[in-house]
C-alpha positions in Angstrom: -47.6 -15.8 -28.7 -47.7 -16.6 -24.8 -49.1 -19.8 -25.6 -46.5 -21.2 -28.3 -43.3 -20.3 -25.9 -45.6 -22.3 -23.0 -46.0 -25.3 -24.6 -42.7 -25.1 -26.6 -41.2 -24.6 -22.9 -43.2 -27.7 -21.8 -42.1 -30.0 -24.4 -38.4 -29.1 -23.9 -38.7 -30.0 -20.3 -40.4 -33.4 -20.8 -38.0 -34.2 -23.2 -35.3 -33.6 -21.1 -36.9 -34.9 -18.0 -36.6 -37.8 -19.7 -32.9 -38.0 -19.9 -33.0 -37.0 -16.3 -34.6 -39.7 -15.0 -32.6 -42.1 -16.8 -29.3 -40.9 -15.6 -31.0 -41.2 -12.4 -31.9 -44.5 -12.7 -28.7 -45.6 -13.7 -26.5 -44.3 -10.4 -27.5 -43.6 -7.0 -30.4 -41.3 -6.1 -29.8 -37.5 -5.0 -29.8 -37.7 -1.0 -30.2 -34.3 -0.4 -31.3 -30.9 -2.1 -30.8 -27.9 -1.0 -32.7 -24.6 -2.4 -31.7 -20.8 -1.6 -33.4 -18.2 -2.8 -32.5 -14.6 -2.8 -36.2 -12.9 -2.4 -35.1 -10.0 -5.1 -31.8 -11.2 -6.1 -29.7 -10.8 -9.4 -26.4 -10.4 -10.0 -26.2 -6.4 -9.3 -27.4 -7.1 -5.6 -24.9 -9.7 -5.0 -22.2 -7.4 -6.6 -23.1 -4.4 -4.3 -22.4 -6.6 -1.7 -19.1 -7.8 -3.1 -17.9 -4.4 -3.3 -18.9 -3.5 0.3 -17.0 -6.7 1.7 -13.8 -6.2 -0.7 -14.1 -9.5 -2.5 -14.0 -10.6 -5.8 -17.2 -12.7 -5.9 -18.4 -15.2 -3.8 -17.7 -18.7 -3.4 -20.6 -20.0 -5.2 -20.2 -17.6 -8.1 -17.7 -20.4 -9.2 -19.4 -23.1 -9.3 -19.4 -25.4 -12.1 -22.9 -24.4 -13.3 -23.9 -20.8 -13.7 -26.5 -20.0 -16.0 -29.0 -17.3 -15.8 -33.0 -17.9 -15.7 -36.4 -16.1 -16.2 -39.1 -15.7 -13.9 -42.0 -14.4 -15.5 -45.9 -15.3 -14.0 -48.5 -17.5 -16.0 -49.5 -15.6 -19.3 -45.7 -13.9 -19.4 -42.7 -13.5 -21.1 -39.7 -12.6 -21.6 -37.9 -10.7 -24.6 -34.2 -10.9 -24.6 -33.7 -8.1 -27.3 -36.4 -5.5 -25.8 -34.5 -6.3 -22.4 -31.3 -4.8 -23.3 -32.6 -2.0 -26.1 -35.4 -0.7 -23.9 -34.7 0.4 -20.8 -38.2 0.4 -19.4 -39.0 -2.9 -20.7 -38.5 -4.8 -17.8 -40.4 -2.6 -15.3 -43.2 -4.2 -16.7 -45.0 -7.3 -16.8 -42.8 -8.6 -13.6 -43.9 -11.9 -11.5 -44.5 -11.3 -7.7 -43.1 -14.0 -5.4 -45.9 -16.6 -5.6 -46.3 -17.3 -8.9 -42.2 -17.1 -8.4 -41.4 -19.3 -6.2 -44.1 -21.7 -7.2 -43.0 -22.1 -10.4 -39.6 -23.5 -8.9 -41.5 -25.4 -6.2 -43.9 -27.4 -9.2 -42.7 -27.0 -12.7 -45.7 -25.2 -13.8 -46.2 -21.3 -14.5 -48.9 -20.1 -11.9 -51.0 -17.3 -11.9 -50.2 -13.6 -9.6 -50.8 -13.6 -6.0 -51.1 -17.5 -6.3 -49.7 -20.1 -4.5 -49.4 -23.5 -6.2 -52.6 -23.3 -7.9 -53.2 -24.6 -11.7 -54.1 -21.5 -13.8 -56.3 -23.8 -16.1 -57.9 -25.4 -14.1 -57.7 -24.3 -10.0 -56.3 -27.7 -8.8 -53.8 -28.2 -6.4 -49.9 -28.7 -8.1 -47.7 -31.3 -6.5 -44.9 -29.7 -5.4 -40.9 -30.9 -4.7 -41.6 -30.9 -1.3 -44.5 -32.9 -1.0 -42.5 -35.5 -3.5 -39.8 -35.7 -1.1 -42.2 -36.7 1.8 -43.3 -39.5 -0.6 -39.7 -40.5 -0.5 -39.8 -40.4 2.9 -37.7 -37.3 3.0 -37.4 -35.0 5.7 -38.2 -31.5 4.7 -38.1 -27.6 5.9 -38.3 -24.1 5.2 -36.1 -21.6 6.4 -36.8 -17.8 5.6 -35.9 -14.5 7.4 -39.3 -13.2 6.9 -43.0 -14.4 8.1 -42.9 -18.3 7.2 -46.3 -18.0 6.5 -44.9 -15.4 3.7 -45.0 -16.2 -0.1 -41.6 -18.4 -0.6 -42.1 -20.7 2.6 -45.5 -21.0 1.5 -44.8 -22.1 -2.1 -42.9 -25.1 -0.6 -45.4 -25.9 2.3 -49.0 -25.0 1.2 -51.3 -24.5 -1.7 -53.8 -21.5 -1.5 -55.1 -19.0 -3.8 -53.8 -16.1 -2.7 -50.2 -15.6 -0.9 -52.3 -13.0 1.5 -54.2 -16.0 3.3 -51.8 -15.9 5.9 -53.7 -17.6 8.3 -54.8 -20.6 6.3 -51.4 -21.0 4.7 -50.1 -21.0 8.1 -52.0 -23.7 9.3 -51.7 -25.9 6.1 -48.0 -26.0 6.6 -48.0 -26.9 10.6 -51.3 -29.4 10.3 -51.3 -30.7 6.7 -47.5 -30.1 4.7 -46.0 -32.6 6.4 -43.1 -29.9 6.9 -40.1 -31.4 9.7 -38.6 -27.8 9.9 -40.5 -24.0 9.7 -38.3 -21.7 10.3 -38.7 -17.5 10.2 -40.9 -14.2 11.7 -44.0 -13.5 12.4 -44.0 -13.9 15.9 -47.1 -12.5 17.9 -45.3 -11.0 20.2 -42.8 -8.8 18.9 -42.1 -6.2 16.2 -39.4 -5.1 14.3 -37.3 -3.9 16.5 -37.3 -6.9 18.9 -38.8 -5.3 21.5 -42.5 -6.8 22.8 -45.3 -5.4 21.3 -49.4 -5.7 21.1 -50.3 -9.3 19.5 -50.9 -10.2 15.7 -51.4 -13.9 15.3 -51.7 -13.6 11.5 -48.2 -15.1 10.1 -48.8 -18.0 12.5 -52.3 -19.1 11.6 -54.6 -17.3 14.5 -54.7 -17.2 18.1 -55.4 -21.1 18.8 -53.1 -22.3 16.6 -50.0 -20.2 18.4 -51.1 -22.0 22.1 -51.5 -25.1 20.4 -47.4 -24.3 19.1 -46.7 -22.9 22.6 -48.3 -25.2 24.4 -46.9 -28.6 22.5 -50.1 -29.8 21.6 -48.4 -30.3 18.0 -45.9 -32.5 16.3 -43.6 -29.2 16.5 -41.4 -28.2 19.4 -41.5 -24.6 19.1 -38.5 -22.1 19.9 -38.1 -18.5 19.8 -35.3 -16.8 21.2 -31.8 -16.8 19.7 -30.1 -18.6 22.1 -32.8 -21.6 21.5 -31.9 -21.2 17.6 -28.1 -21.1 18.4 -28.5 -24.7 20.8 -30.3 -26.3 17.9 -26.6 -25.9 15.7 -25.4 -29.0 17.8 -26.1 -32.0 19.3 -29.4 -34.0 19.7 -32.6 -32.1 18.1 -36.3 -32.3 18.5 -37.6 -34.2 15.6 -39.9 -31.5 14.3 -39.0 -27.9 14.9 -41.4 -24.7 14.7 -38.9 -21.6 14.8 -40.2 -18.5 15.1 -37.7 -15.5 15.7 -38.6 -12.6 17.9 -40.0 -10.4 15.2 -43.1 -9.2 13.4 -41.8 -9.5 9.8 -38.7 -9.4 9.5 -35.3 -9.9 11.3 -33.1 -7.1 10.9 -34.4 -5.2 7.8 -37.7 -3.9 9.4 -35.6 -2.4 12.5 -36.1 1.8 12.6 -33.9 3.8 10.6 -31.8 6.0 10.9 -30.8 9.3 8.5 -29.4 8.3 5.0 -31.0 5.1 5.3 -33.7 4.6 2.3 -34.9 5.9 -0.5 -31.7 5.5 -2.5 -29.8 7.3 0.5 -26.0 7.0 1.2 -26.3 5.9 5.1 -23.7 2.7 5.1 -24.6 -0.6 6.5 -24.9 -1.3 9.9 -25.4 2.3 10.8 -28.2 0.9 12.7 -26.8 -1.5 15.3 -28.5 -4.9 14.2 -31.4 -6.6 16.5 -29.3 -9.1 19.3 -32.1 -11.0 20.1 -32.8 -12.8 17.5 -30.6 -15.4 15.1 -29.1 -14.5 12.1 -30.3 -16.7 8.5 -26.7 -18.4 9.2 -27.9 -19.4 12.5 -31.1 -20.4 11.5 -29.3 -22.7 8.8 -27.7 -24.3 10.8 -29.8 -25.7 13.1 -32.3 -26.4 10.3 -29.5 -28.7 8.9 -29.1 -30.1 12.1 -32.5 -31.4 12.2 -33.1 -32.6 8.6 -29.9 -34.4 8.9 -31.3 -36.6 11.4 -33.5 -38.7 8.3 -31.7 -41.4 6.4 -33.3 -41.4 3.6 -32.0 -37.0 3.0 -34.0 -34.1 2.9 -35.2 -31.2 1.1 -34.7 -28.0 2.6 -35.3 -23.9 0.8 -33.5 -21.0 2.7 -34.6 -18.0 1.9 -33.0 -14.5 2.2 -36.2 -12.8 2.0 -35.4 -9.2 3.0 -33.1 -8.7 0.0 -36.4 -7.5 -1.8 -38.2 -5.7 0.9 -34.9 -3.3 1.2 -34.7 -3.1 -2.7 -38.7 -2.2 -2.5 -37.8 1.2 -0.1 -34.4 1.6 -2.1 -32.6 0.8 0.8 -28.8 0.5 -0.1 -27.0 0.0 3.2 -29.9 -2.7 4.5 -30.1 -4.4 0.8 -26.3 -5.0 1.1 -26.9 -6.4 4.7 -29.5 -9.0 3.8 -27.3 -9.9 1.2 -24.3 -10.3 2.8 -26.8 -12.4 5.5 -27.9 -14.1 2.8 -24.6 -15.4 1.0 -23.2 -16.2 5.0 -26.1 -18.6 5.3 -24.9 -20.0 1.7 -21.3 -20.6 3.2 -22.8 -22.5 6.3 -24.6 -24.5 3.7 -21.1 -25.2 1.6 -19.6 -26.0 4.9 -22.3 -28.8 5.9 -22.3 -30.4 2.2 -18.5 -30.8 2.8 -18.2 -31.7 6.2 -21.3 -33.9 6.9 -22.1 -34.8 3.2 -20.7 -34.6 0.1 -21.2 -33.0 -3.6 -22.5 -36.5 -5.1 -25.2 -36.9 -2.9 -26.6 -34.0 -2.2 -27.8 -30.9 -4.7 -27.3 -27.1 -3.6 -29.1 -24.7 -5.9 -28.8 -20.9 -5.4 -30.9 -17.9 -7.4 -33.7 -15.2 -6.7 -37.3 -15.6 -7.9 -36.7 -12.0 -9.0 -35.4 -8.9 -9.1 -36.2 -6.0 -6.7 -35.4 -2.3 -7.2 -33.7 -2.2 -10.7 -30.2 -1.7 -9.2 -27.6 -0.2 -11.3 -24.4 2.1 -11.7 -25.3 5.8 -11.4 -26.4 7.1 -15.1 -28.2 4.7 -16.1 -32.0 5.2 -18.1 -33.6 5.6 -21.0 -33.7 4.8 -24.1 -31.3 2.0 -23.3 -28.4 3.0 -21.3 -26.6 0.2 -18.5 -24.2 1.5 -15.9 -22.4 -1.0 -14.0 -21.7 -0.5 -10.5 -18.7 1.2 -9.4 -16.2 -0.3 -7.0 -15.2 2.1 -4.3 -13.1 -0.1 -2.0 -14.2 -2.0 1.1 -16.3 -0.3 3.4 -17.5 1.9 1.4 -21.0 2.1 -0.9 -20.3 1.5 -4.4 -21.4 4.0 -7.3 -25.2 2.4 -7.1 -28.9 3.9 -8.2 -32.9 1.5 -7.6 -34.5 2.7 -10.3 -37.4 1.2 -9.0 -39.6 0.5 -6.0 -40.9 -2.7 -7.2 -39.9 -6.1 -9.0 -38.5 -6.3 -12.6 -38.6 -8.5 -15.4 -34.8 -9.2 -15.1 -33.4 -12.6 -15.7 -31.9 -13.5 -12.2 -28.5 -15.8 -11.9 -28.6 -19.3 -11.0 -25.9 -21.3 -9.4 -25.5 -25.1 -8.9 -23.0 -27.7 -7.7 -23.7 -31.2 -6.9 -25.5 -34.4 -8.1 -27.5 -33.5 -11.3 -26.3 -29.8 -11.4 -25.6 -30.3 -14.7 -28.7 -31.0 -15.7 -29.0 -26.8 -15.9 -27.3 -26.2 -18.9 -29.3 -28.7 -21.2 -32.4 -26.7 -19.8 -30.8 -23.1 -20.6 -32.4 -23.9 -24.2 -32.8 -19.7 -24.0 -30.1 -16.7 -25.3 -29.3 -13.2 -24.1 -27.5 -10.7 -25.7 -25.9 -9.8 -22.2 -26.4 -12.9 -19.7 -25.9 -15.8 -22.1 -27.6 -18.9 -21.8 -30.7 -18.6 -19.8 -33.2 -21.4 -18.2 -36.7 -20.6 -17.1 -37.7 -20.6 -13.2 -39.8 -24.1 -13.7 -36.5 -25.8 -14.7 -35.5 -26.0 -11.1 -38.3 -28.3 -10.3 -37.9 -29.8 -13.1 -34.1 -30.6 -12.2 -35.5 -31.8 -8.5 -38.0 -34.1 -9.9 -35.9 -35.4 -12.4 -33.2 -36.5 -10.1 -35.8 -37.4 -7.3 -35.7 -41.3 -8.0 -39.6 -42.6 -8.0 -40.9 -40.5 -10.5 -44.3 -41.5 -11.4 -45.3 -42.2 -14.9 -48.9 -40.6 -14.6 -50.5 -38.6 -12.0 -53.9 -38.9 -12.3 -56.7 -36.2 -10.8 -59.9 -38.1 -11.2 -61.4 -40.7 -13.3 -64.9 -41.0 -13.3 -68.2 -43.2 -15.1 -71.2 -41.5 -16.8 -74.4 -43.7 -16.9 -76.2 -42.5 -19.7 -79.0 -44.2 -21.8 -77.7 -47.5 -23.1 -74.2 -46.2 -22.6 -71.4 -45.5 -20.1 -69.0 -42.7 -20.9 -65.4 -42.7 -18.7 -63.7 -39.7 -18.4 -60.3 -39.1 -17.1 -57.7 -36.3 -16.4 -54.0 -36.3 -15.6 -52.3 -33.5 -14.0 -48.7 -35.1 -15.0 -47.7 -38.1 -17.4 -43.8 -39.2 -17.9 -42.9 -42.0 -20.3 -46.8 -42.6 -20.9 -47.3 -44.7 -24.0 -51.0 -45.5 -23.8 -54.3 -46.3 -21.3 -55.8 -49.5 -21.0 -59.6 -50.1 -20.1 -61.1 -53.0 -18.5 -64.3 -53.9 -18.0 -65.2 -56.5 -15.0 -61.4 -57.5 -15.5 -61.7 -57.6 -19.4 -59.7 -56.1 -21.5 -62.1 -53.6 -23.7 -59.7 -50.7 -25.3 -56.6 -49.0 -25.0 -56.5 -45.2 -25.6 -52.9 -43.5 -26.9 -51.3 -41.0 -24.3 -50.2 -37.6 -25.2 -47.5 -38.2 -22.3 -47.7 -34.4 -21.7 -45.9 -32.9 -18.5 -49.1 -30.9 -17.8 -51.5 -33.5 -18.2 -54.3 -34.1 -20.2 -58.0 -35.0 -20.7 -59.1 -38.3 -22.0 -62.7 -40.5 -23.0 -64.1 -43.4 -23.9 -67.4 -44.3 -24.4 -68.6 -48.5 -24.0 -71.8 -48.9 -26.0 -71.7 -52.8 -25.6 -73.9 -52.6 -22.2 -76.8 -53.5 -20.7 -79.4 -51.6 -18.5 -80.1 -52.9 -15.1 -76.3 -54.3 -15.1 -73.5 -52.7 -13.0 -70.0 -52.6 -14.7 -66.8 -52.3 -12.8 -64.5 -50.3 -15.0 -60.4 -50.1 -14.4 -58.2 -47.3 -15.6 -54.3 -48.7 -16.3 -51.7 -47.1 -17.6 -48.6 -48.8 -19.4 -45.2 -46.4 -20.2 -42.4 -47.1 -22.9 -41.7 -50.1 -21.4 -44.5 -51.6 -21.4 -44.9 -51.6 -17.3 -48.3 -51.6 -16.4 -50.2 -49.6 -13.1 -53.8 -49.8 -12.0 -54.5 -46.4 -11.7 -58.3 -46.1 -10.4 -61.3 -48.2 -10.4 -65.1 -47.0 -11.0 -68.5 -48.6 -11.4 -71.6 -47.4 -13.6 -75.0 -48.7 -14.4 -76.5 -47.8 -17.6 -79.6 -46.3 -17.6 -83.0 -47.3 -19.8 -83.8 -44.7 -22.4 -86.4 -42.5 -21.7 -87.8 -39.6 -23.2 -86.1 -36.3 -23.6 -86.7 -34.0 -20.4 -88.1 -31.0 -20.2 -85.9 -28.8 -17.8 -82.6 -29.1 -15.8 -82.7 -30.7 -13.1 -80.3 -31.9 -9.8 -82.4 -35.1 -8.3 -81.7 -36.0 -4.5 -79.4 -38.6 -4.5 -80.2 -42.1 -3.3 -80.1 -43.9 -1.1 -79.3 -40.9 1.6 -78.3 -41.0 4.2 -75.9 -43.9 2.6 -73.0 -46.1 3.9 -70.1 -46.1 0.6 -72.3 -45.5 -2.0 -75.0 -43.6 -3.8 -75.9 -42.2 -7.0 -76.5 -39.0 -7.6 -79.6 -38.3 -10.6 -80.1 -35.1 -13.1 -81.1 -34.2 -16.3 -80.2 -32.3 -18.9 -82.1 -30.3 -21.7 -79.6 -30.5 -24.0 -76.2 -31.6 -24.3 -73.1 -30.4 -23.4 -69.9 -29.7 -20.9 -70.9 -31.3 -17.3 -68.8 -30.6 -14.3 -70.3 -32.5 -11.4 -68.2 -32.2 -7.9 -68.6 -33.1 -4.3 -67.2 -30.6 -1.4 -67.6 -30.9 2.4 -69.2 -28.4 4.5 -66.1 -26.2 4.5 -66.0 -25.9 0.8 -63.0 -28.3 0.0 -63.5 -30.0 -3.4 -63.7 -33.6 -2.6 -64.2 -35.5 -5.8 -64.7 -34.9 -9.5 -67.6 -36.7 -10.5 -68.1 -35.7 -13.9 -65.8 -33.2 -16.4 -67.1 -33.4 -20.2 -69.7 -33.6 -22.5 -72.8 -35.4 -22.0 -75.8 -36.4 -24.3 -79.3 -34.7 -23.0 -81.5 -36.2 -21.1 -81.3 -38.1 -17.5 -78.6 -39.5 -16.1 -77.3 -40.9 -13.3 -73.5 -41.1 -11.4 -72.1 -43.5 -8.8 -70.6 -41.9 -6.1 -68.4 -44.2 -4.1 -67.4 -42.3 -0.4 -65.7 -45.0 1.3 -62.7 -43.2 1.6 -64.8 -40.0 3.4 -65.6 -40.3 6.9 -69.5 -40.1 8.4 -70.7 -36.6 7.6 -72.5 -33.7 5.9 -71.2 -33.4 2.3 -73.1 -31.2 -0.8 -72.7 -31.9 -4.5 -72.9 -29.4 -7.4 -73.7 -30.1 -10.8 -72.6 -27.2 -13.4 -74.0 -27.6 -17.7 -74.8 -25.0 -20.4 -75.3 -22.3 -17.5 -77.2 -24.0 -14.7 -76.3 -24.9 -11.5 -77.4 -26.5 -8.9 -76.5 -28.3 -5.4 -77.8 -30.7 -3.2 -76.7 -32.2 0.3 -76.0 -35.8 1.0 -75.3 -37.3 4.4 -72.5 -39.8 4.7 -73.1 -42.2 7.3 -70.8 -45.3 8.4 
């Protein structure tokens, strides 16, 4: 059943992505998008903190788009009716933040524990951020935990699991592109704010932090409050690294007190907060500061991260802090949009990636019972129970103003008996890329030529295709065929097979693409040589490529006992996937692939060949 609501979900979206992009391409393109998420957030936490505060709701609880979404991982779901008859259903079956926040950052449904990562098929997802460097956007992160930890990551780093703290670290300061990182994890410091023994974990290992300290990066790095609280004004570095004086967290993590956790009464702030380090408003601010500096906009995603760590230890005073951090940073934000920007330009979007702690009104349980909280005036903790430690299945709120905010309520295609109209978590990338204004028709992972005997079989795979009507092939500049597109948002795999050749001759094959309007884009190029037929081979086999050591070229020789799938990949010495050579059936017997390295640099590379259960690998030397 998973599967159905996945690809019904996926054809909704392309459909309506669709629509987006040409409304988009029909007024001026979005300048500016701003994302805030509420690590554990729904609407009972930011009511909790209403209560506290003696407000009605918050600002941005009226704005003009307010819908409600899902957030369920890869191979989830969620059932509106068993949500509201069973109490228990939703303590079950709950994302975690990766798969959360990666979902919002890509469009796609990714797997626990994983960060930007294709379920089907391990590759890398593009991401809103990395679009909006393409765009030649400035972009951050902002967080009030590790920015190494899951959220920042999702917009800053691809990994297979969220716990890789190190590497994720260093992929967002040496590879994302990122113009902001803001958050904890400092080496230096705990919870409290007082110095402690070192950790380098949350900022990618010992070297990387001198490199940070010592300004041998693009980033200028600053730690203490004060340096976050100059950065609100004025002139800024171009790239900031921010890392508060903290281990994990900024004010959350501090000790307790009596009364403070496990669903005690102890009110907020019974802990005098940690003064040495900046509040998420604070942080804001200065982030804004920086990104504002680009032309061309930004992307930026605040997180209030802590909101879920005080829901996890059923923390009611600290949850309502974080909140109430959390919805000051959104005012900052309003604030900026209306003073240095305006609502037609720029995009604010503001929701959780989950739910943390199952908060409701005291009685609430089993078999379906729903308490709402209980106002007790200002100052005071309302009537509130976590009946839970960990994340729920909840539908959390989103809220949207701005340029293509609209766009929301055509993607809340989903009912609740109790919420209403409810989107799913990949809509708000899907919003983002929509309204992002170079949009490109396919995205293409690798295309690749199979010399067989007296034949050359292309194969091709798309990660992404938009408007997509059909693929040309050409041969030496030829037209030869065109192959019809499934145009499907999550990409596809395609072949064609040119029988009209000749052994000993080498054919330069082109891959184009032509949408609904008939605009045509060279997407990749390939060569191949057919082989001459010889007879059928005895065992499986990975040959030594040749020539090697080689300058550009080589090919790389095997055979196969019989036919079938053939995944053939190059990696470097560090494991990295380099190129897809091969991904598809293949006849038996030998064969041969061009491998064309011009874009590597001089080096040690291996290849791996992968059919009806053998495997094998090989090194090459690349040398130029």
């Amino acid at each position: 059943m998973n599967k159905f609501v996945r690809i019904g979900c996926v054809l909704v979206a392309w459909t309506i992505l669709i629509g987006i992009s040409q409304e988009a391409a029909a007024q001026p393109p979005l300048k500016n998008v701003i994302l805030m998420i509420g690590d554990g957030m729904s609407i009972n936490q930011i009511t909790a903190a209403n209560y506290w505060q003696g407000v009605a709701a918050q600002p941005y609880q009226s704005f003009p788009v307010r819908v409600f979404q899902s957030t369920f991982a890869y191979g989830g779901s969620y059932d509106p009716t068993l949500a509201w008859s069973d109490f228990d259903y939703v303590m079950w079956d709950y994302t975690d933040s990766a798969p959360a926040a990666s979902a919002m950052s890509t469009g796609f449904k990714v797997a626990g524990g994983q960060i930007n990562i294709d379920p089907i098929d391990g590759h890398p997802l593009l991401t809103v951020q990395t679009r909006a460097e393409e765009l030649g956007k400035a972009t951050g992160v902002v967080t009030s935990v590790p920015w190494s930890h899951a959220t920042p990551a999702a917009f800053g780093a691809h990994n297979v699991s969220r716990s890789n703290y190190i590497e994720i670290a260093q992929e967002m300061v040496n590879v994302s592109g990122l113009d902001v990182i803001m958050g904890c994890g400092h080496p230096d410091y705990n919870d409290n704010n007082q110095p402690t023994s070192a950790s380098y974990t949350y900022v990618g290992g010992q070297t990387q932090w001198l490199n940070l300290k010592n300004n041998l990066t693009p980033y200028t790095l600053i730690q203490t409050r004060a340096e976050f609280q100059a950065l609100a004004s004025g002139p800024t570095p171009e790239r900031v690294c921010g890392t508060a004086c903290c281990r994990y967290v900024l004010q959350q993590g501090r000790s307790l007190l009596a009364g403070e956790s496990g669903n005690g009464n102890a009110l907020p702030y019974t802990k005098p907060l940690n003064s040495g380090v900046p509040t998420l408003a604070e942080m804001t601010q200065g982030a804004l500061n920086v990104l504002d500096n680009d032309p061309d906009g930004f992307f930026v995603m605040i997180e209030g991260g802590a909101i879920d760590m005080a829901g996890h230890a059923n923390q009611k005073g600290r949850m309502i802090e974080e909140q109430t951090d959390f919805n000051n940073a959104v005012a900052v934000v309003i604030n900026w949009i209306e003073t240095h920007s305006n609502w037609e330009e720029t995009l604010l979007i503001i929701t959780g990636d989950h739910e943390t702690g199952y908060l409701w009104g005291e009685g609430s349980g089993s078999p379906a019972v729903y308490m709402p909280l209980v106002d007790n005036g200002a100052g005071n903790l309302p009537g509130m129970y976590f009946y839970s430690g960990g994340h729920t299945n909840s539908l959390v709120p989103v809220f949207a103003k701005g340029g293509g905010a609209e766009w929301f309520y055509t993607f809340a295609v989903g009912m609740d008996p109790v919420r209403g109209r409810y989107s799913d978590n990949t809509d708000i990338a899907h919003v983002i890329f929509g309204y992002y204004d170079e949009i490109l028709a396919v995205e293409l992972i690798s295309f690749t030529a199979a010399a067989a005997a007296e034949n050359i079989r292309l194969n091709w795979r798309t990660a992404s295709e938009t408007d997509n009507d059909h693929f040309e092939i050409l041969r030496d500049d030829a037209f030869m065929t065109e192959v019809r597109a499934t145009n499907s948002p999550t990409g596809s795999s395609y072949n064609w097979t040119d029988v009209h050749v000749n052994s000993g001759i080498t054919y330069s094959y082109t891959l184009v693409s032509v949408d609904i309007t008939g605009q045509r884009e060279e997407l990749s190029t390939v060569q191949a040589e057919p082989m001459v037929a010889l007879e059928s081979v005895s065992d499986f086999a990975l040959l030594q490529n040749y020539p090697n050591p080689f300058n550009a070229a080589t090919r790389i020789p095997f055979e196969l006992t019989e036919a079938g799938p053939v995944l053939l990949r190059v990696f470097d010495l560090n494991g990295r996937e380099m190129s897809i050579l091969q991904d598809g059936e293949m006849n038996a017997g030998s064969h041969s692939v061009l491998f064309d390295a011009s874009g590597l640099p001089s080096g040690m590379y291996w290849y791996r060949v992968e059919s009806n259960g053998f495997t094998a690998s090989k090194k090459m030397v690349v040398m130029k």
